[in-house]
N, C-alpha and C positions, 0 to 999 in steps of 0.2 A: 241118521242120528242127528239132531237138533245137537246146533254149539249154542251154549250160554253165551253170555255176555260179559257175568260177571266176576269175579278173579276165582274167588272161593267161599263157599258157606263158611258160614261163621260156626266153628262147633268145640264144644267145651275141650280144655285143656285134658291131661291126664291129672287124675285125682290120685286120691290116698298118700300112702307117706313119702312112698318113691316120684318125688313127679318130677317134669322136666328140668328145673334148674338143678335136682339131684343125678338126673343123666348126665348134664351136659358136664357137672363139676368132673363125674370120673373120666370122661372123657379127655376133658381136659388136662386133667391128671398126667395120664395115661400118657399125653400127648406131650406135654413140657417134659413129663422122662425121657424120652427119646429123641426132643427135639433137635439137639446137636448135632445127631449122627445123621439121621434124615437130608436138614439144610448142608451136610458137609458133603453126603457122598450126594444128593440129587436124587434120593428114592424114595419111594412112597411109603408112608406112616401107615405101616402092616397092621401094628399094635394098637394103633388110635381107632380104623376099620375093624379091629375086632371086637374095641370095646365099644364103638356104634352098632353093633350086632348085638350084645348082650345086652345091653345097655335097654335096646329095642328101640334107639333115635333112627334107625333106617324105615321104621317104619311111623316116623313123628306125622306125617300128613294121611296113612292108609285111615280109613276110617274105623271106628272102633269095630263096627257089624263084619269087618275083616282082620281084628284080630290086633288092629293099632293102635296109636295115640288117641285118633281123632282131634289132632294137633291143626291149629290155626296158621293163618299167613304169622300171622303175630308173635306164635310162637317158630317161628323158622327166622323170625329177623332177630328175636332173643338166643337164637341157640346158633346164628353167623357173627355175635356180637360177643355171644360170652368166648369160643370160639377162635376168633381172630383175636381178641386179644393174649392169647398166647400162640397161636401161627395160625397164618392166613390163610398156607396151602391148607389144610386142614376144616378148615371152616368153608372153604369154598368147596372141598368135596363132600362135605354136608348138603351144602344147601344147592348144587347143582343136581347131589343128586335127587333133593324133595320136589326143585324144580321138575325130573323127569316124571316123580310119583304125583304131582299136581295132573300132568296132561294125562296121565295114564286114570286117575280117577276122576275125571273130569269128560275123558274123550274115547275111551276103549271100552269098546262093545261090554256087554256082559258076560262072554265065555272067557275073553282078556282077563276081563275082569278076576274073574271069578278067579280062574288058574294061577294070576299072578302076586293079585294086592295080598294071599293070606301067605305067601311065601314072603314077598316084603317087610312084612308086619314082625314076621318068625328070624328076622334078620338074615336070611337066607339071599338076599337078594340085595346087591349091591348095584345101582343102575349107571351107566356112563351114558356121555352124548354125544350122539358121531354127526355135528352138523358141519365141519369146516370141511372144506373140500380146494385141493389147489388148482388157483387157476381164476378161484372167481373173488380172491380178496375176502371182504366180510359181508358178500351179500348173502343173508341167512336164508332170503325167502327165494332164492333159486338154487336148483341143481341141473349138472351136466352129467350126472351120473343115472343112466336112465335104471329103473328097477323093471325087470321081465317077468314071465308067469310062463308056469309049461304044469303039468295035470299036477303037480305037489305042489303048488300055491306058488309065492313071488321068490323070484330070485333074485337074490342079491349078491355084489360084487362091488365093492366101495371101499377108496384108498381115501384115508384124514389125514390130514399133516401132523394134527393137534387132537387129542383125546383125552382130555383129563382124569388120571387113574384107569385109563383102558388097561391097561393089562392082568388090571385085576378084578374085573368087574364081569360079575355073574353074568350080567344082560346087557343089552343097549336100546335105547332107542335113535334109528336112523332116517336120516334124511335123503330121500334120492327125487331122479322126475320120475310123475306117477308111467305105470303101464300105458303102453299106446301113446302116446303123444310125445312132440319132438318142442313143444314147449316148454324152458327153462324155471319158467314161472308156475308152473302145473308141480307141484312140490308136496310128495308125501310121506307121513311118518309111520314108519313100521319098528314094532317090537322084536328084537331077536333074541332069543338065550344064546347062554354061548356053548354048548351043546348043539345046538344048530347050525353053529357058522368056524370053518374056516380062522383061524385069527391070525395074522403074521406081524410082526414088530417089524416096524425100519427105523434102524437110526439110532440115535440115543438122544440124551436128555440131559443137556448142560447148561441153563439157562442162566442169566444174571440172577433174576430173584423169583419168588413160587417155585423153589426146586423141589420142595417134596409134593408138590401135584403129580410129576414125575408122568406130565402130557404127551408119549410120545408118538409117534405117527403108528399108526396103524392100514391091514390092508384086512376087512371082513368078507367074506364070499361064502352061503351058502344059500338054503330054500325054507323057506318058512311058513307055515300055512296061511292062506287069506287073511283068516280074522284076525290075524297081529295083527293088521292095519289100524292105526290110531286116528280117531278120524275118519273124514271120507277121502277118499284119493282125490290129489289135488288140491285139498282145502288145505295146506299146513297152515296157511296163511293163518286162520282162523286162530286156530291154537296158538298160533304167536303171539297174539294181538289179545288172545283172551287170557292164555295162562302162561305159556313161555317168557317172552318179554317182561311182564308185571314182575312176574317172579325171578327172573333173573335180575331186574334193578333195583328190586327191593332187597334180592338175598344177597349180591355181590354187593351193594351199597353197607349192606349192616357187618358183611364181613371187613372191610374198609374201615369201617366205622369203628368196632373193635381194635383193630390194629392201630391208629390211630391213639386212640384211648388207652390201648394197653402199654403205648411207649409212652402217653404224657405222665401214666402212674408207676409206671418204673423210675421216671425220671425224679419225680417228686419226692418216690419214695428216697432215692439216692440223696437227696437235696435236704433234707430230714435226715437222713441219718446220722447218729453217733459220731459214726468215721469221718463222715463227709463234713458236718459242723465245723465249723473253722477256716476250711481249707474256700468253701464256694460262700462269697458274699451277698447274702438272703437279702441282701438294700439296695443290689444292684440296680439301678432303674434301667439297663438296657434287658439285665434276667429276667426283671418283675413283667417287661412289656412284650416279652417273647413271651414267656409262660402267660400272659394274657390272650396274646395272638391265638395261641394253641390252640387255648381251650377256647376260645371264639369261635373258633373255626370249627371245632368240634362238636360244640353245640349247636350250630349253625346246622351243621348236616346231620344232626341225630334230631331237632324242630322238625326236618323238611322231609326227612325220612318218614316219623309218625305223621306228618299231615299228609303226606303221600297217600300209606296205608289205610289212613282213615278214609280219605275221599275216598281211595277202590272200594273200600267197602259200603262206602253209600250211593257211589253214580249207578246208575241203571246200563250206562253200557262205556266200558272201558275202551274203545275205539273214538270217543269224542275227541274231537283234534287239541281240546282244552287239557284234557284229562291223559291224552300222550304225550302233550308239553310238560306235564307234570313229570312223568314219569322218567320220559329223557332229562329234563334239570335236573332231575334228583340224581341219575347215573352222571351226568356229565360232572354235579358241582361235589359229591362225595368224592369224584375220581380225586378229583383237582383238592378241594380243603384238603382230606385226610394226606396226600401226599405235602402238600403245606404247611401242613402243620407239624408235620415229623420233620422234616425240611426246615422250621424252624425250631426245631427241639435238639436241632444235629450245629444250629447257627448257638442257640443257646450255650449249651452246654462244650462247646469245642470241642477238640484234636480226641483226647483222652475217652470221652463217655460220648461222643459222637458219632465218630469214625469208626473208633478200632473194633474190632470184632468180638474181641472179647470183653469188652465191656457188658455189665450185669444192665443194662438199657437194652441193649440190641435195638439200635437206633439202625444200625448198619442194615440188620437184614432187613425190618420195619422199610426202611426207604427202598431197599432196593425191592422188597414185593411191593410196595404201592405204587412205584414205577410201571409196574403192570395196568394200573387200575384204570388209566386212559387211553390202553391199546386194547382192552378189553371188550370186542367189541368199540371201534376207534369215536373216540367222540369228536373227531372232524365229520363223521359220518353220522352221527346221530346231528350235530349242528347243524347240516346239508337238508335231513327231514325235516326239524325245527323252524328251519329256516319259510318251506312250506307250509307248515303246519300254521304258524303265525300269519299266514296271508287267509287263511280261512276262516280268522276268529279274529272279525274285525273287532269286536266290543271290547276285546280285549279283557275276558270276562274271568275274576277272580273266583267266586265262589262254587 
């Protein structure tokens, strides 16, 4: 099976009355009703997962000819933005999981195919990602977890530290080393339902902030047939670099981005209000230059975000070391503004509507999720590629 190059065909949104900005509001909805309880006890937005099922956003990227959206990158970085502006955990198990339906439509044979995208589409199919494995930090493109074959296809046995919504999630797609080879770097992705495997919970899930991802470590072991293999064995690489990666910093950046956004217009609104007229001084020059900052910062990474996207959709191969510079800036400088800018929205606004927790800003939880956003995947470790990546591209070549 021949890998693309490119991120994703470009194909029409969903039409008619219901279309995606009308999914994503109920969702949204749905999602700020229950938000309280979710961030307070650390569990996962059941109620938000169900109305991404009905809704039919789990199947925003399947293609229409299986029953979906036929939804764009474009539309995945609109629906982590509308999204995270009311919680982040939320919006990233959105877009993590479009991420999984990208490589799946992109990289899984035809019988994959076939089996799995019109369940997706049917909201049947909630996908997670078992790629963290302890022991090796955040190197995505190896494993030490080798994966076997005996006459019922591959066996699997693989303990995650970290699985975002594993426990509630129909399928997986995982990462192990391929059959035969005692090479770290020989990395393949295989499809599991969870009918198929095994699942064990360790641990719990207390986190500073992202607590309703509710990521908790998991142990998966069973046998799957061949053709789950996503890909060819061994190439994960491929898939990273062609749909993994893109799509994870363009979806976790617009989830960011959102969050972000959605505290400077809580703030605003607060600052505007009735109640508030009076008491906060709108002349401030030290207010006026924070809420500058803010929104600098924010527009700053919602420019670099769309020129991001735009170039994947025009280079001919998204491995160009020019065009992975891109892509890492974009993750490393959304991580950094969006938490910046909340960070100056907490400097702004002080004690009262900064800090405390129950303030109608929720600056509090705001900060403490986008604390996440630069160990996500650590951008010391994307600056270490970078760093490479810039000795190849002498010209130092903009367009």
């Amino acid at each position: 099976m021949s890998a693309p190059t490119t991120l994703l065909e470009a194909r029409p949104a969903a039409s008619g009355t219901y279309g995606i900005d009308e999914r994503l509001a109920e969702v949204a909805a749905v999602t700020a009703d229950h938000l309280d309880r979710h961030e307070r006890d650390a569990d996962f937005p059941v109620e938000a997962l169900a109305a991404m099922r009905t809704t039919g956003l789990l199947g925003l990227l399947v293609p229409r000819e299986y029953g979906g959206l036929g939804g764009t990158t474009a539309d995945v970085i609109r629906a982590g933005v509308a999204l995270g502006r009311v919680d982040m955990s939320t919006a990233m198990i959105l877009v993590m999981h479009c991420q999984q339906v990208a490589a799946l439509v992109r990289f899984a044979g035809p019988r994959l195919r076939d089996d799995v995208l019109p369940e997706i589409a049917a909201g049947r199919q909630y996908l997670a990602s078992v790629t963290t494995e302890a022991g090796k930090g955040g190197h995505l493109l190896t494993s030490h977890s080798a994966l076997a074959t005996d006459d019922d296809g591959l066996v699997l046995d693989r303990f995650a530290p970290i699985v975002t919504g594993g426990e509630h999630a129909d399928a997986f797609l995982v990462t192990m080393q391929s059959p035969g080879t005692e090479n770290a770097q020989e990395v393949s992705l295989v499809y599991a339902h969870r009918d198929q495997l095994s699942v064990e919970r360790s641990g719990d899930w207390d986190p500073l902030g992202m607590r309703a991802s509710h990521s908790v470590a998991l142990r998966l072991s069973g046998t799957v047939p061949a053709h789950q293999v996503v890909g060819e064995h061994g190439d994960f690489h491929t898939v990273v670099t062609s749909v993994f990666g893109p799509m994870a910093h363009l979806g976790w950046s617009a989830c960011w981005l959102g969050t972000a956004a959605g505290a400077l217009s809580r703030v605003v609104k607060l600052l505007r209000s009735p109640r508030t007229r009076g008491r906060a001084d709108l002349d401030s020059e030290l207010l006026l230059t924070r809420l500058s900052r803010t929104r600098q910062r924010i527009d700053t990474v919602h420019a670099l975000l769309q020129h991001t996207r735009t170039a994947l959709e025009q280079t001919p191969d998204v491995t160009a070391p020019r065009t992975q510079l891109l892509l890492n800036g974009l993750k490393i400088t959304a991580a950094e503004e969006c938490h910046r800018a909340v960070d100056e929205l907490v400097e702004a606004v002080g004690m009262r509507h900064g800090y405390l927790k129950d303030s109608p800003t929720r600056l509090e939880q705001s900060l403490r999720d986008l604390r996440s956003a630069a160990l996500n995947y650590s951008n010391d470790r994307l600056h270490l590629v970078d760093g490479k990546l810039t000795l190849l591209d002498s010209e130092v070549r903009l367009d």
